[in-house]
VOPAGU-2260 file (C-alpha; in pm, 1 decimal, decimal comma):
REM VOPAGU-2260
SITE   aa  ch    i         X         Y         Z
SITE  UNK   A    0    5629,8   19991,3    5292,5
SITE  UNK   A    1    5681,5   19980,5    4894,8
SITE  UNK   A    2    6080,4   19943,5    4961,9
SITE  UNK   A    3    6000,5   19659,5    5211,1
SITE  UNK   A    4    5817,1   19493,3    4970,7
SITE  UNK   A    5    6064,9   19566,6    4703,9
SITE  UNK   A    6    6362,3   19387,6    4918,2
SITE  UNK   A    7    6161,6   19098,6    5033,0
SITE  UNK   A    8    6109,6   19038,1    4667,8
SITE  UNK   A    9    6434,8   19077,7    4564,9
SITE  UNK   A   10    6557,3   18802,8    4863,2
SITE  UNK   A   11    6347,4   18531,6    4708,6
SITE  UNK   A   12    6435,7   18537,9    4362,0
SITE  UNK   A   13    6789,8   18525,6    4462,4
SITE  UNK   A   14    6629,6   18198,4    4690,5
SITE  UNK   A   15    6519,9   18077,6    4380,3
SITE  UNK   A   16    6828,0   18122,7    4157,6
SITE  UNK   A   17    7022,8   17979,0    4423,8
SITE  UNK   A   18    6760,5   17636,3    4462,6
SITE  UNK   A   19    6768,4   17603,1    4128,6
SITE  UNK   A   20    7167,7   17617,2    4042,1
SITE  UNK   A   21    7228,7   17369,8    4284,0
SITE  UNK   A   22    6925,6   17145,8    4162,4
SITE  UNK   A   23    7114,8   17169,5    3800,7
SITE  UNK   A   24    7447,9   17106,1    3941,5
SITE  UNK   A   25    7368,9   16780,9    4123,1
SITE  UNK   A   26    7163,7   16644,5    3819,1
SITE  UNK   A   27    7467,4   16737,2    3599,5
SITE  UNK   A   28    7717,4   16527,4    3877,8
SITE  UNK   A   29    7464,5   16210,5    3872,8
SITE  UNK   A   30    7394,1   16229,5    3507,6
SITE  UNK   A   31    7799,1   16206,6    3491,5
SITE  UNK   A   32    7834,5   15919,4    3733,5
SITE  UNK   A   33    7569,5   15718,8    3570,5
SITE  UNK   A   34    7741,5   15735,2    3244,3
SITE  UNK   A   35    8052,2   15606,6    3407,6
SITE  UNK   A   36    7914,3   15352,6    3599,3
SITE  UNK   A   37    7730,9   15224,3    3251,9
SITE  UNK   A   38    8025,8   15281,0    3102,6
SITE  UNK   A   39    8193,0   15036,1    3308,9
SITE  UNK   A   40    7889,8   14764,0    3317,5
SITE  UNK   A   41    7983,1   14757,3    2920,6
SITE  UNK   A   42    8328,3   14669,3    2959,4
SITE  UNK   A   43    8274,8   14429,2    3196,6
SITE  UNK   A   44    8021,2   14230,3    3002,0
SITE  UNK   A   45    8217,3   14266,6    2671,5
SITE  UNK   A   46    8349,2   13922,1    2610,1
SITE  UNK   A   47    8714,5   13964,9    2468,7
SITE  UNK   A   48    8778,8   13707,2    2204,2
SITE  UNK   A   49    9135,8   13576,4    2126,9
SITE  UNK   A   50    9253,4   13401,8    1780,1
SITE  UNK   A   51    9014,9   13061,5    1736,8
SITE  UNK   A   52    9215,1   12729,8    1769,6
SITE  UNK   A   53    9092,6   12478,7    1622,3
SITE  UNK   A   54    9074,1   12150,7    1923,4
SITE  UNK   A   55    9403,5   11919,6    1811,7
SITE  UNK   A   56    9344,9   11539,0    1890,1
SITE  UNK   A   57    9548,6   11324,3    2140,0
SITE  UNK   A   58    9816,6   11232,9    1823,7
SITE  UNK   A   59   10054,2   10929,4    1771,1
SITE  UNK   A   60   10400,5   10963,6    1691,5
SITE  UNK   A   61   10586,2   10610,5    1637,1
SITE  UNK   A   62   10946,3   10495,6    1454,5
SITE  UNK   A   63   11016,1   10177,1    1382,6
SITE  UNK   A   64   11002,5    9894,1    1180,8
SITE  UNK   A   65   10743,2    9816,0     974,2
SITE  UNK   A   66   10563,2    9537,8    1168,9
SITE  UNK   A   67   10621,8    9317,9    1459,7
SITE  UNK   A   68   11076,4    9301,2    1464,6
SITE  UNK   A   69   11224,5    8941,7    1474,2
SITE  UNK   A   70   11571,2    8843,7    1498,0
SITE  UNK   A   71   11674,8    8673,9    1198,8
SITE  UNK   A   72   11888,8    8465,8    1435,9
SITE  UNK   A   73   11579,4    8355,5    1675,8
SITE  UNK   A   74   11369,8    8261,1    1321,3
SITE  UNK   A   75   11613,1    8039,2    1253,4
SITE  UNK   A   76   11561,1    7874,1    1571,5
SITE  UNK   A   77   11205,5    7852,3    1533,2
SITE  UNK   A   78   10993,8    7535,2    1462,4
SITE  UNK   A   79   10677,0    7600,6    1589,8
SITE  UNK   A   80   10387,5    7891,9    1526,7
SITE  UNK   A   81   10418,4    7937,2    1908,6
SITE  UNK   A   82   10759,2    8107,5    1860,5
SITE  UNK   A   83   10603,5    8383,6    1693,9
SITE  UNK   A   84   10342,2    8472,5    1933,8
SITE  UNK   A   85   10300,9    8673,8    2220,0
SITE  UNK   A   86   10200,4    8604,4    2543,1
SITE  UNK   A   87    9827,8    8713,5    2491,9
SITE  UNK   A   88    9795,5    8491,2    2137,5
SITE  UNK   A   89    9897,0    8216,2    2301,6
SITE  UNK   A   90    9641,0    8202,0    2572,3
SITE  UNK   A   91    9350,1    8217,0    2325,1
SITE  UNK   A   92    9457,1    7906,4    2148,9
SITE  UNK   A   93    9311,3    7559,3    2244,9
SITE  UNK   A   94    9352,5    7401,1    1914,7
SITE  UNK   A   95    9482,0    7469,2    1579,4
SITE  UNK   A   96    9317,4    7449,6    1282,6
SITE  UNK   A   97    9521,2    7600,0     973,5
SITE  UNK   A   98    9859,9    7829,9     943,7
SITE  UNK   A   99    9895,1    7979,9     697,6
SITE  UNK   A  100   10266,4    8157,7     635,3
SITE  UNK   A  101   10235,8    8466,6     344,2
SITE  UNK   A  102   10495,3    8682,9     204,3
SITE  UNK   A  103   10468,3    9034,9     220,3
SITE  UNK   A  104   10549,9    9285,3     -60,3
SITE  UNK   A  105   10505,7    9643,0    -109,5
SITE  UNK   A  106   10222,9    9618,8     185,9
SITE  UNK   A  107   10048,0    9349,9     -14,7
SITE  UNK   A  108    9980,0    8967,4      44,8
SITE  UNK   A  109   10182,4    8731,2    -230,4
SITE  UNK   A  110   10134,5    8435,1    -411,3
SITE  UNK   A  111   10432,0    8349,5    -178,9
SITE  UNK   A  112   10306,3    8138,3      46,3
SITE  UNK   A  113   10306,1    7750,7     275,3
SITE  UNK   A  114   10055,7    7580,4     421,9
SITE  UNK   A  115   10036,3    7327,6     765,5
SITE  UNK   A  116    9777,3    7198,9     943,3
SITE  UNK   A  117    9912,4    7212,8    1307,9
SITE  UNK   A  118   10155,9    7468,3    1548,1
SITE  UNK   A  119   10442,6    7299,5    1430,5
SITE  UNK   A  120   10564,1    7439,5    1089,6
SITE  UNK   A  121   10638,4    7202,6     802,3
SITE  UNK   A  122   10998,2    7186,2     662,2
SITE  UNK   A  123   10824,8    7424,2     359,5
SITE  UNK   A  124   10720,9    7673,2     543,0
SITE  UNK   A  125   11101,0    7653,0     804,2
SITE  UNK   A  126   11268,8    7688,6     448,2
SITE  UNK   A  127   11047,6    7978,9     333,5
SITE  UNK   A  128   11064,4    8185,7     662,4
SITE  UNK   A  129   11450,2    8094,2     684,2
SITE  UNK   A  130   11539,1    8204,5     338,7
SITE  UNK   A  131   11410,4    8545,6     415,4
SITE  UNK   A  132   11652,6    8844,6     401,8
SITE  UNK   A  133   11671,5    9154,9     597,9
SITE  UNK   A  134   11422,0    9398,8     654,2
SITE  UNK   A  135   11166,7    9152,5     466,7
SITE  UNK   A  136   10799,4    9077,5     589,5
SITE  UNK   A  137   10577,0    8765,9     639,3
SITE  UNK   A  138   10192,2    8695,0     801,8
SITE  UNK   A  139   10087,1    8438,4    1015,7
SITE  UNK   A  140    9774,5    8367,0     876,5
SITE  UNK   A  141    9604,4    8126,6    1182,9
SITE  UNK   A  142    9265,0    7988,8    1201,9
SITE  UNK   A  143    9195,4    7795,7    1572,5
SITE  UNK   A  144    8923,3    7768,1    1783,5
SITE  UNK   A  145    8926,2    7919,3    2160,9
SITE  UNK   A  146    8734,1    7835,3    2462,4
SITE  UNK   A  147    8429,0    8036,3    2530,3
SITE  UNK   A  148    8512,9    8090,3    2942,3
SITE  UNK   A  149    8164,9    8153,1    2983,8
SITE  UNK   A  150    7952,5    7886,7    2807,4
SITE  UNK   A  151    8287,3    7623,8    2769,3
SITE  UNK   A  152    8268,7    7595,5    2403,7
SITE  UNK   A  153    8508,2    7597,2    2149,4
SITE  UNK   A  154    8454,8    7862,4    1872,9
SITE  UNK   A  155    8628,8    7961,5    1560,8
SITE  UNK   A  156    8911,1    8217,9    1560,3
SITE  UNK   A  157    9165,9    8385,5    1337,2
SITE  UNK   A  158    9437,8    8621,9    1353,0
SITE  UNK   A  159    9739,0    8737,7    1161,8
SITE  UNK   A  160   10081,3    8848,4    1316,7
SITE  UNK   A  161   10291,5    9064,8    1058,2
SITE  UNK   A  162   10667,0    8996,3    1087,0
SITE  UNK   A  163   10961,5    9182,0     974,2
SITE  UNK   A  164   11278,2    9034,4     958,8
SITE  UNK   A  165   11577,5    9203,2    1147,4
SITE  UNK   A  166   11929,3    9165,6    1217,8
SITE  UNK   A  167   11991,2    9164,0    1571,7
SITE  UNK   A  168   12143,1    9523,9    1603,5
SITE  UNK   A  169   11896,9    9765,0    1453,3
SITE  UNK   A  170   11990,2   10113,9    1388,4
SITE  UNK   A  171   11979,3   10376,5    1644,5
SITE  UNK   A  172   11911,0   10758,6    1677,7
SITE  UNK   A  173   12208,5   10887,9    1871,2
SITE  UNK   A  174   12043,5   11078,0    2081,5
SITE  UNK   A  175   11767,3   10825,5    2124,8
SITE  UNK   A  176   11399,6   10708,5    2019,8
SITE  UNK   A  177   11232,2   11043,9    2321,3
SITE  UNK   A  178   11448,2   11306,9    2138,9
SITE  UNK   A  179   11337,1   11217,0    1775,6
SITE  UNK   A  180   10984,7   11162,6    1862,5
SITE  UNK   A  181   11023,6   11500,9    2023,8
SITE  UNK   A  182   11161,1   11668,9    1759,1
SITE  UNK   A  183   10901,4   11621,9    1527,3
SITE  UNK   A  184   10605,0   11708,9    1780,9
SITE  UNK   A  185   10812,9   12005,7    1839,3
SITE  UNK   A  186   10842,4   12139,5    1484,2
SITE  UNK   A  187   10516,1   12003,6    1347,8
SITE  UNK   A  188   10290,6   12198,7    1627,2
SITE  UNK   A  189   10150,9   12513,3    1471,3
SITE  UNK   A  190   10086,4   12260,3    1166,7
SITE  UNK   A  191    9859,1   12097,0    1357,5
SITE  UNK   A  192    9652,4   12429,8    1396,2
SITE  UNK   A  193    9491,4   12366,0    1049,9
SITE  UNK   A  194    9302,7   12033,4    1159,4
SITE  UNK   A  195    8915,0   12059,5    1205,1
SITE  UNK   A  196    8677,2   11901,7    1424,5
SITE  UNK   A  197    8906,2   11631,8    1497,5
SITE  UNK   A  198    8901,1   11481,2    1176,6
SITE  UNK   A  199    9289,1   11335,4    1086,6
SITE  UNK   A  200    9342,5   11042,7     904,1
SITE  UNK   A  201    9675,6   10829,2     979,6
SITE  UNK   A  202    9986,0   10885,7     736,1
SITE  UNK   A  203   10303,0   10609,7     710,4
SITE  UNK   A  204   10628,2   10721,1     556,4
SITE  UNK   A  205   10890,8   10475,5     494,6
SITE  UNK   A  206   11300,8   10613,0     485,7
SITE  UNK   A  207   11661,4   10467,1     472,2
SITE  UNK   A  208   11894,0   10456,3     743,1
SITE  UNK   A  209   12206,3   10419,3     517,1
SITE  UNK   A  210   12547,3   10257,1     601,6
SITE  UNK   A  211   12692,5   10533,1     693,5
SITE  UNK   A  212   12452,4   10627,3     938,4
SITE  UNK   A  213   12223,7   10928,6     742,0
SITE  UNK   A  214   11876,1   10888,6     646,0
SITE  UNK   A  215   11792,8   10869,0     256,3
SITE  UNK   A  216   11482,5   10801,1      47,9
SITE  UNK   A  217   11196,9   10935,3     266,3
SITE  UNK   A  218   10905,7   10895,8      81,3
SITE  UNK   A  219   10482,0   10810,8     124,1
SITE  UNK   A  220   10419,3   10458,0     219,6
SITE  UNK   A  221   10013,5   10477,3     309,1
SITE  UNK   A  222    9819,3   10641,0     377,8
SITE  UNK   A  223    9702,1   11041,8     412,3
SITE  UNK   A  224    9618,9   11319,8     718,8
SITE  UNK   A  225    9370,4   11450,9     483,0
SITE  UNK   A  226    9575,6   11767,3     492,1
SITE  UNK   A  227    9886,3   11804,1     220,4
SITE  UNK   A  228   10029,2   12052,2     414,3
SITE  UNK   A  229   10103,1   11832,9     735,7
SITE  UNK   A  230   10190,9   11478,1     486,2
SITE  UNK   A  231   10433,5   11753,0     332,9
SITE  UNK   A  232   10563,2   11911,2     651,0
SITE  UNK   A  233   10615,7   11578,4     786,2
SITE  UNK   A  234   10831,5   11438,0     484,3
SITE  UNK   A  235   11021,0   11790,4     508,0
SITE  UNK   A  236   11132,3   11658,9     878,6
SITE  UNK   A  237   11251,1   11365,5     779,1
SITE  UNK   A  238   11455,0   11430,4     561,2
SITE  UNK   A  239   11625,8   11709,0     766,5
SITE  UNK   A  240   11668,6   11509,5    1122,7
SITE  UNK   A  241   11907,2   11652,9    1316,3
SITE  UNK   A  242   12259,7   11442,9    1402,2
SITE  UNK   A  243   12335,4   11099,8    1285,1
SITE  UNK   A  244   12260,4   10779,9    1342,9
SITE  UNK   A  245   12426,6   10389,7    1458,3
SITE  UNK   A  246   12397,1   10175,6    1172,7
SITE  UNK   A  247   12232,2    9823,8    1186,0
SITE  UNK   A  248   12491,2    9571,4    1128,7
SITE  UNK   A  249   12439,2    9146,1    1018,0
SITE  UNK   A  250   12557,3    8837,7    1189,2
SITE  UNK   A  251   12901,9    8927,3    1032,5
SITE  UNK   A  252   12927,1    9276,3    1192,9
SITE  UNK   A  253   12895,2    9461,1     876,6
SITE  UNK   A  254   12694,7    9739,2     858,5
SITE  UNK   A  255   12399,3    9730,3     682,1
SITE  UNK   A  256   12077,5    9958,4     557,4
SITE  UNK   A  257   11730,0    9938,0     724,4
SITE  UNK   A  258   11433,6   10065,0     648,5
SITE  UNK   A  259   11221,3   10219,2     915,3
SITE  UNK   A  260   10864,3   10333,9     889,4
SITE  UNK   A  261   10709,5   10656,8    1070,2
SITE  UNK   A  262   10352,2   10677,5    1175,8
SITE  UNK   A  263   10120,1   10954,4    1260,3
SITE  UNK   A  264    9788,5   10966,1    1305,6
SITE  UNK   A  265    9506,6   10966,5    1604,7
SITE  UNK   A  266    9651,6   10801,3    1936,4
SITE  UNK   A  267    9341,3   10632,1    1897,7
SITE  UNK   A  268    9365,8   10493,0    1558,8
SITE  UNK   A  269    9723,2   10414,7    1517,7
């Protein structure tokens, strides 16, 4: 009896070992899948951050003269304010008041100047225009009224075209006006990095297309990004464009220098 008792006894603690090893072993296997599985919810939520880059504006890139280009040939063919304006300035015109015509130099009005009274220019202000050289500028100073298309009135109006005068061949990029605008987006891009919520003023630098076809004399016209490094990088690229460039050349054929004028700035401020 005592020896059945005995084995009985010893049968159910080794029951009981066995429960509770296995009991162990599958809290040890679901306290290790837990951790993975919360291991795995952290690296999913973990938002990987790259380098910040600062938002660049739609930009501007333009080279060319410094205002509106007019033959010198087709000015001396012109008699009347009309010849001057576009398609648009004409249209808004429905009588003329004043014109005004204003020399231009180093971006500033002159005392140089003739007055009229109608659209067709007085033999002061043919002389003036026509005794204008090269690469030289002039306004258009205009007061008129315009017809109100809604209420039929006339009311007062102004504007001011800005002419420069040019020969009729200008100087060319060889490989064209799409490669050099491209070439400095291309090598002015990571300078761009440094601009900060959007704010970029416009920048104008003026430079020499010599006679021999190079470009010389690149220097600030008007006009700052608000950042030194870009004005700077910008001047640096001008100075080093790649290949040459066609003259301009007078009536006579002979070649010439021009000036030319690059602007930068916000696409919509330019």
């Amino acid at each position: 009896m005592n020896k059945r008792i005995i084995i009985l006894g010893t049968a159910l603690i080794i029951l009981s070992l066995l429960i509770v090893g296995f009991t162990n072993t599958n809290n040890k296997d679901t306290d290790g899948s837990t951790a993975l599985q919360n291991k795995t919810l952290a690296l999913e939520n973990k938002i990987f951050e790259g380098p910040i880059i600062n938002t660049i504006p739609n930009l501007y890139y333009g080279v060319d003269t410094r205002f509106a280009a007019v033959k010198k040939s087709d000015i001396a063919k012109a008699t009347t304010l009309y010849d001057f304006l576009n398609e648009g300035e004409k249209q808004q015109i429905a009588h003329v008041n004043s014109v005004d015509i204003i020399v231009i130099k180093n971006n500033e009005h002159s005392d140089i100047r003739e007055y009229g009274t109608s659209d067709q220019l007085t033999d002061a202000q043919l002389k003036l225009i026509r005794s204008m050289g090269y690469f030289n500028h002039f306004k258009i100073k205009t007061e008129f009224k315009e017809k109100n298309t809604e209420t039929g009135k006339l009311e007062e109006r102004y504007f001011g075209p800005h002419i420069t005068v040019v020969p009729d061949t200008q100087a060319t990029y060889i490989n064209g006006k799409d490669a050099l605008i491209n070439y400095l987006k291309d090598y002015s891009r990571n300078d761009m990095r440094i601009i900060e919520d959007n704010k970029l003023g416009a920048l104008k630098l003026s430079f020499i297309i010599t006679k021999e076809g190079t470009v010389s004399d690149v220097k600030h016209d008007a006009m700052s990004t608000g950042y030194p490094s870009i004005d700077e990088r910008f001047m640096t690229l001008l100075k080093n464009i790649p290949g040459k460039w066609t003259p301009a050349e007078n009536s006579k054929g002979e070649k010439i220098e021009q000036e030319l004028v690059f602007t930068f700035g916000p696409a919509d401020g330019c």
